[in-house]
N, C-alpha and C positions, 0 to 999 in steps of 0.2 A: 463574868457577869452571872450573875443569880438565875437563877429558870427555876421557874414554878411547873406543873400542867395541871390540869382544869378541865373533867371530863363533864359535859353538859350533854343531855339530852339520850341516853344510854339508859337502860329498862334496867339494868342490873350494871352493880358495880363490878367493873372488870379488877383482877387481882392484878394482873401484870402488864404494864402499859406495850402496845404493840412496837413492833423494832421501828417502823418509820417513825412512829413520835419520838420514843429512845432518843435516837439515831440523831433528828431534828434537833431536839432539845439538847441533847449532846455538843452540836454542834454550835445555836445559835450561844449557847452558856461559854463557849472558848472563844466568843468574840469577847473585845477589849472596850471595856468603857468607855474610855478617855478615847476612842477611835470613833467608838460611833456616837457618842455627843458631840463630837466635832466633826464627822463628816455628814452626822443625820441620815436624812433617806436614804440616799447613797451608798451610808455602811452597810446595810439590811439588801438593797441590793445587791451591792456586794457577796455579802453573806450567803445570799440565795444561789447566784452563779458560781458560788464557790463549794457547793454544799455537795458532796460527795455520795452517792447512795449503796445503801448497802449489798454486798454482795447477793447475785441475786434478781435486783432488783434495777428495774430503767427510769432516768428521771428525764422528765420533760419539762422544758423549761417555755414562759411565755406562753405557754399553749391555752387554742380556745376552745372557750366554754362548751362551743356546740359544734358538730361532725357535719351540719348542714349547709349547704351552701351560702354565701354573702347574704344571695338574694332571696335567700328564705328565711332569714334573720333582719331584726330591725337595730341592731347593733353587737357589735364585735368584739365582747367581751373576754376578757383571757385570765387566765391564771397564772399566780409568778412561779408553781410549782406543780405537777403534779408526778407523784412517783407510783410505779406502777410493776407491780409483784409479775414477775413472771414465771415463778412457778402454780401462785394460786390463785392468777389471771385476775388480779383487784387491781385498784387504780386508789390511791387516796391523793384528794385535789389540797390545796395549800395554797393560801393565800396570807402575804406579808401584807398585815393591816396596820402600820403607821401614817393611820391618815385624818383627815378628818372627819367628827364624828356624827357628821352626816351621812357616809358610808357604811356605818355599821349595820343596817340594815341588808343595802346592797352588796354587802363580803358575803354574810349570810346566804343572800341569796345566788352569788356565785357557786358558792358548794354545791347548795342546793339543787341546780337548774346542770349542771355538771353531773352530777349522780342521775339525776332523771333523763339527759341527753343519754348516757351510756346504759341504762339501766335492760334495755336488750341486747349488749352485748360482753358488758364485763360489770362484776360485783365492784362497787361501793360503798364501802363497811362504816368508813367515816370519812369527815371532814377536819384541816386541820384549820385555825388560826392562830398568828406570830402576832403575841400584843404585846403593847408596852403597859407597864403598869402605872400607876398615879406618881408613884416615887421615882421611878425612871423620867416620866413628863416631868414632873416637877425638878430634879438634880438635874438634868440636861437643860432644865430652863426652856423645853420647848410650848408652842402657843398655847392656850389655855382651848384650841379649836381641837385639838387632837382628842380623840377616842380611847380612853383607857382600858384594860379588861376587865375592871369593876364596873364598867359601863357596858360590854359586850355583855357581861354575864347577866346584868340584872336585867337590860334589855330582850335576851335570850327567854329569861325566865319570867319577865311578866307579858311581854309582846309578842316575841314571834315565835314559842315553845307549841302554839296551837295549830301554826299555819307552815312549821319545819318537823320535813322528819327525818334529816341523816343526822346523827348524833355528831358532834363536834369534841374536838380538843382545841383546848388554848393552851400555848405557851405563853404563857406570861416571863417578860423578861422585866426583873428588877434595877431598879437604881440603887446605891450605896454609897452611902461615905468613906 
């Protein structure tokens, strides 16, 4: 499968993309097309429990947003990733957004709300998000309600680039013929 990535909201262009997106992108790219248009959400889940992290480094899976108790939270928000440097005590959160495209505000703000819960006690450099692109939606034939990354980005950059500040990565995953 195709992988793009797509650095959004970063002060300066980075030369060399960090090993967890590498790594990421690496990984969601050696998934199989015809696998995940036919099993959908599920392959991407999949994908995620399958995804290996790099030497080094602890991946936590399903984990939530926030370190604070139930009942000081008004909802139980989680991430389907976050991988977490142990040697240079970072954390980057990850979130698989094949969803609908009413969420793309709310993925956003998962990273977001994620880096500020930890933010006294361990660095959060970025954020990632796993999109599909318009030609993937489209060759998969899935609903015209799903959220593209042409949609995350342009979103990012006219609506919430004023009111987010952890820089994000998209992977973008392509469809083909």
């Amino acid at each position: 499968m195709l992988v793009t990535v797509n650095a959004m909201g970063f002060s300066s262009a980075n030369a060399a993309l960090p090993i967890e997106v590498e790594s990421l992108a690496g990984h969601f790219g050696n998934a199989e097309q015809s696998k995940v248009i036919k099993r959908r959400s599920r392959a991407f889940q999949e994908l995620a429990k399958s995804y290996a992290a790099p030497t080094g480094f602890e991946l936590i899976t399903n984990a939530p947003i926030s370190t604070r108790t139930q009942h000081e939270t008004s909802a139980n928000y989680r991430l389907d990733l976050v991988i977490h440097n142990l040697n240079l005590l970072t954390s980057v959160p990850v979130e698989i957004a094949f969803n609908n495209r009413e969420t793309i505000g709310t993925n956003f703000l998962k990273l977001e709300s994620f880096a500020k819960d930890q933010k006294d006690r361990i660095n959060v450099p970025f954020g990632v998000l796993v999109v599909p692109t318009a030609s993937l939606l489209n060759f998969g034939g899935w609903d015209r309600v799903y959220g593209s990354s042409q949609e995350y980005e342009n979103l990012r950059i006219r609506m919430y680039d004023s009111c987010l500040s952890l820089p994000t990565y998209l992977i973008e995953l392509h469809g083909h013929f």
